[in-house]
Backbone as CSV, one residue per row, in Angstrom:
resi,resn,N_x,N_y,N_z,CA_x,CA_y,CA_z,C_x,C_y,C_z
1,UNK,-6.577,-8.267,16.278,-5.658,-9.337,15.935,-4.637,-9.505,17.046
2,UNK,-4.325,-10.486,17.616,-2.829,-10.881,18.604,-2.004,-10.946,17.419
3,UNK,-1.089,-10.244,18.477,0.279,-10.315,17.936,0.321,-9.612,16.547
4,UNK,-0.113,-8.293,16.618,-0.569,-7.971,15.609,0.563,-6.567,15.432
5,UNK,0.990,-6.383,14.061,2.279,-4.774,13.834,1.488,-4.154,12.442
6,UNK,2.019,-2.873,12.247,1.445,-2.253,10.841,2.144,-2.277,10.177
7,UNK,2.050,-2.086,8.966,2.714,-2.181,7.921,2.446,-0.617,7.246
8,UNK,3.428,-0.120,6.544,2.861,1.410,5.946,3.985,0.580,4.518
9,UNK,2.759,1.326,3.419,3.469,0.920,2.014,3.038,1.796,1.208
10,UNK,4.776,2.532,1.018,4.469,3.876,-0.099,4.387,3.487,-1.545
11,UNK,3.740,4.312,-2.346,3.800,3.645,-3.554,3.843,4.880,-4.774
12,UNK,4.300,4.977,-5.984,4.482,5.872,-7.080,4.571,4.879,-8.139
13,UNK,4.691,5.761,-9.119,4.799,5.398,-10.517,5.826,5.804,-11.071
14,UNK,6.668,4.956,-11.894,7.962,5.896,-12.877,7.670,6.253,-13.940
15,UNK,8.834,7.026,-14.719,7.846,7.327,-16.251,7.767,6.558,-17.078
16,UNK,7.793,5.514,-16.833,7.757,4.162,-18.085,5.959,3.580,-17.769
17,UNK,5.209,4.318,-16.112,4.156,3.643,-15.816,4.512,2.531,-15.357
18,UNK,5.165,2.054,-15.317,5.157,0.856,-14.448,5.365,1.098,-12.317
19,UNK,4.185,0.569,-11.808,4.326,1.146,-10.392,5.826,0.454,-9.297
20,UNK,5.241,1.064,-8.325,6.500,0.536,-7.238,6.170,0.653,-5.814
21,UNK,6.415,-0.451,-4.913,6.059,0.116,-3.818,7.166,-0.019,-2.632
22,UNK,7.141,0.566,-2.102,8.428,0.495,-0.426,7.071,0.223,0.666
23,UNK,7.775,-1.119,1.243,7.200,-1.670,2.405,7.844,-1.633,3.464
24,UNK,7.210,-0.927,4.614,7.973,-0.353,5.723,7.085,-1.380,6.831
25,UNK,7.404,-2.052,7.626,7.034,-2.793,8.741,7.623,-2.477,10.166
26,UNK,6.857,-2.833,10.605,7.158,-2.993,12.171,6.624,-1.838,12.983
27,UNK,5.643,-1.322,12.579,4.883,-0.511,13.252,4.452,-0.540,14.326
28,UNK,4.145,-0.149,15.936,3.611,-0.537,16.803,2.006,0.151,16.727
29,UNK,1.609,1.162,16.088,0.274,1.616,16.091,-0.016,1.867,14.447
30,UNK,-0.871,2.041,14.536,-1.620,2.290,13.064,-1.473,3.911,13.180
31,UNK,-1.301,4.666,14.219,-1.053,5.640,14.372,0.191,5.930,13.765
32,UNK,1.091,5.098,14.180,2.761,5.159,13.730,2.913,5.167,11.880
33,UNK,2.030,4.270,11.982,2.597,4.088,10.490,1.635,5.016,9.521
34,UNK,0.796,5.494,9.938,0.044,6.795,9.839,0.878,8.061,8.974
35,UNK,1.397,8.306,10.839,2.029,9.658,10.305,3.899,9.522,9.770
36,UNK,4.045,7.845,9.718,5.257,8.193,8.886,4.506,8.178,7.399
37,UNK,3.900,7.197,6.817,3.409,7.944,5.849,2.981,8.983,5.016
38,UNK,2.573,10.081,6.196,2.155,11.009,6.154,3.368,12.044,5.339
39,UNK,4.294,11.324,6.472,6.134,12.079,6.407,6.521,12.109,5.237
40,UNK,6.266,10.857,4.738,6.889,10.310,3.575,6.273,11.698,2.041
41,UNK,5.111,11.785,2.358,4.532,12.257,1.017,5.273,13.308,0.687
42,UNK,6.339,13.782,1.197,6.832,15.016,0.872,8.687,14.370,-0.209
43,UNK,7.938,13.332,0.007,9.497,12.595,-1.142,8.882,12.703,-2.252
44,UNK,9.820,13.150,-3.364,9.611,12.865,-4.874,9.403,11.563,-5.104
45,UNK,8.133,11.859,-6.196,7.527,10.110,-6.412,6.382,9.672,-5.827
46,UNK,6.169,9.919,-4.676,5.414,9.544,-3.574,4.314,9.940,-3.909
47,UNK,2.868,8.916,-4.368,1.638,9.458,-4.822,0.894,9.108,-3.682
48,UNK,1.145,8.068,-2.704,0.236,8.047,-1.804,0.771,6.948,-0.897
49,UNK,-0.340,6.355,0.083,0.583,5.238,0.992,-0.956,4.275,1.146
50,UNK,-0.469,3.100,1.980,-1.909,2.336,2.456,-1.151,1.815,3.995
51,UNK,-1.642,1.956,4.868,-1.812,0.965,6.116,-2.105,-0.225,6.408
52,UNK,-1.821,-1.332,6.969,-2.241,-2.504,6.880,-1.846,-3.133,8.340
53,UNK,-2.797,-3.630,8.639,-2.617,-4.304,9.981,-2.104,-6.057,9.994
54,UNK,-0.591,-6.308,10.592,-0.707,-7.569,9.743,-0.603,-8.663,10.960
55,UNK,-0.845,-9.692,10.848,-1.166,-10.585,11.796,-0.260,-12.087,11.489
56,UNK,0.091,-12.658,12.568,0.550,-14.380,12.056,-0.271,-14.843,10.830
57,UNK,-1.457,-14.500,10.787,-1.817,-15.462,9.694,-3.225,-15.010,9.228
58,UNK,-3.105,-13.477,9.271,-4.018,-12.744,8.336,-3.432,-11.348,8.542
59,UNK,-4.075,-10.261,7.314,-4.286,-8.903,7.739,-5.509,-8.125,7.291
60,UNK,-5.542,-6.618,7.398,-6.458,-5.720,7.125,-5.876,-4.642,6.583
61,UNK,-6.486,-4.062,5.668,-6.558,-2.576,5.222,-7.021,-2.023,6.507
62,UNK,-5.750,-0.544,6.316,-6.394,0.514,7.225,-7.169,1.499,6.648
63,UNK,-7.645,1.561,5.943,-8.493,2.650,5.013,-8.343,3.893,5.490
64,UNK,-9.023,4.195,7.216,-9.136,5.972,7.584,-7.454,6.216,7.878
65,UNK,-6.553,5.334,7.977,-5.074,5.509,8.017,-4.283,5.748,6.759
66,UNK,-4.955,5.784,5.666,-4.175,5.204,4.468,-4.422,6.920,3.435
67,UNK,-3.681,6.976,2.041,-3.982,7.921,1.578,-3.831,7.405,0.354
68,UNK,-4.959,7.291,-0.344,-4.870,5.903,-1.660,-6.094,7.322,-2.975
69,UNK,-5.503,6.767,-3.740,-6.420,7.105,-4.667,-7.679,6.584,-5.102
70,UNK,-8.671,7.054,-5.837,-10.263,6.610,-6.265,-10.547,5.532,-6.329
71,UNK,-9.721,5.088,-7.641,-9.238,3.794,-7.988,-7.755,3.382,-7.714
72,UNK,-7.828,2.003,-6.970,-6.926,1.633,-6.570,-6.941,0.033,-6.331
73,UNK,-6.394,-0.833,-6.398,-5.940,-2.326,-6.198,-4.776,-2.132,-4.881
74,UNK,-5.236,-2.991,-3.612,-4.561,-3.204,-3.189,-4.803,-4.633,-2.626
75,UNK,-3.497,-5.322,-2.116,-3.596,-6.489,-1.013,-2.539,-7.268,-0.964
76,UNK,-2.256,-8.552,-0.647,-1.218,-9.508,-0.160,-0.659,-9.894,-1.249
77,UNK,0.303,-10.700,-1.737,0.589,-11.401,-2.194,1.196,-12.949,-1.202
78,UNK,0.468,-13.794,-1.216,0.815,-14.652,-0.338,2.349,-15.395,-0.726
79,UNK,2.388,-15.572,-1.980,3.255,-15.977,-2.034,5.008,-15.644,-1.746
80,UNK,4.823,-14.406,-1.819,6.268,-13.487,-1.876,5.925,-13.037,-0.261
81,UNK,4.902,-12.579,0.299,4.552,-11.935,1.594,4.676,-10.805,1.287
82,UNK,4.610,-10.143,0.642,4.738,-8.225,-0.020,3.184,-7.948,-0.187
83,UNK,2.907,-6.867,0.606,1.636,-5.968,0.391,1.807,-5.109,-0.899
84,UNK,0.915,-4.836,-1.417,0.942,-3.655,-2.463,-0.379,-2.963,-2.917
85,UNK,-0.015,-1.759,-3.733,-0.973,-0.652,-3.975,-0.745,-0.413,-5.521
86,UNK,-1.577,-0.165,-6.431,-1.114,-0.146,-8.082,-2.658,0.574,-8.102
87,UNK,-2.942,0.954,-9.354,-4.089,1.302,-9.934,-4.514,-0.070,-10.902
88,UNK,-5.810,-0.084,-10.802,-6.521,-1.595,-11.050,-5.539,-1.524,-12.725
89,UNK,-5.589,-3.007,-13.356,-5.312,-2.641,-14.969,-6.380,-2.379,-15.368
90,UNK,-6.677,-1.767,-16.445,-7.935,-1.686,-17.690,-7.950,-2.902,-18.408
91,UNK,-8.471,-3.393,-18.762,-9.005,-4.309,-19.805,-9.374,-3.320,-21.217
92,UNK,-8.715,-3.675,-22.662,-9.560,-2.703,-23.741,-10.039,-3.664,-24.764
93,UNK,-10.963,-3.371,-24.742,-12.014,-4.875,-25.871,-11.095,-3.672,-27.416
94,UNK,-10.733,-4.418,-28.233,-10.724,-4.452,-29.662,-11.086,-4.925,-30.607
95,UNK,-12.048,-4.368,-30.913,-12.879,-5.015,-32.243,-12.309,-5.071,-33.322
96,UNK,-12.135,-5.886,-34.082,-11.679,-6.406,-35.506,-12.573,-6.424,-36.674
């Protein structure tokens, strides 16, 4: 990508379950935002991070940069411009 910075976005859960994420930008390597992530995991809260490569007018998951769980939802929100990481919702069929 030109003109391209990383993005590192930590993310946890509170005890109500509802998630949260801190978006840290301006990365110059995927390396950078790597091992601040990395840094980060040692904060209370902190279940994991994702990498993202972001561009004028696209980005990417860093996957081998990132430290995400099994299941996981991540990506853009175009509208707000905020990346994020959550665990997918469940759907529960209830029969009546």
């Amino acid at each position: 990508m030109i003109n391209s910075s990383f993005v590192c976005v930590l993310f946890g859960r509170e005890s109500s379950n509802k998630w949260w994420n801190i978006e840290e930008r301006g990365f110059a390597t995927e390396s950078d935002a790597n091992q601040h992530g990395t840094a980060m995991m040692t904060s209370v809260g902190v279940l994991g991070f994702a990498v993202f490569e972001s561009g004028e007018d696209s980005w990417r998951p860093c996957f081998n940069s990132s430290l995400l769980p099994k299941e996981h939802s991540m990506g853009h929100n175009g509208s707000t411009g905020e990346f994020f990481v959550r665990y997918p919702e469940r759907i529960v069929l209830i029969e009546a």
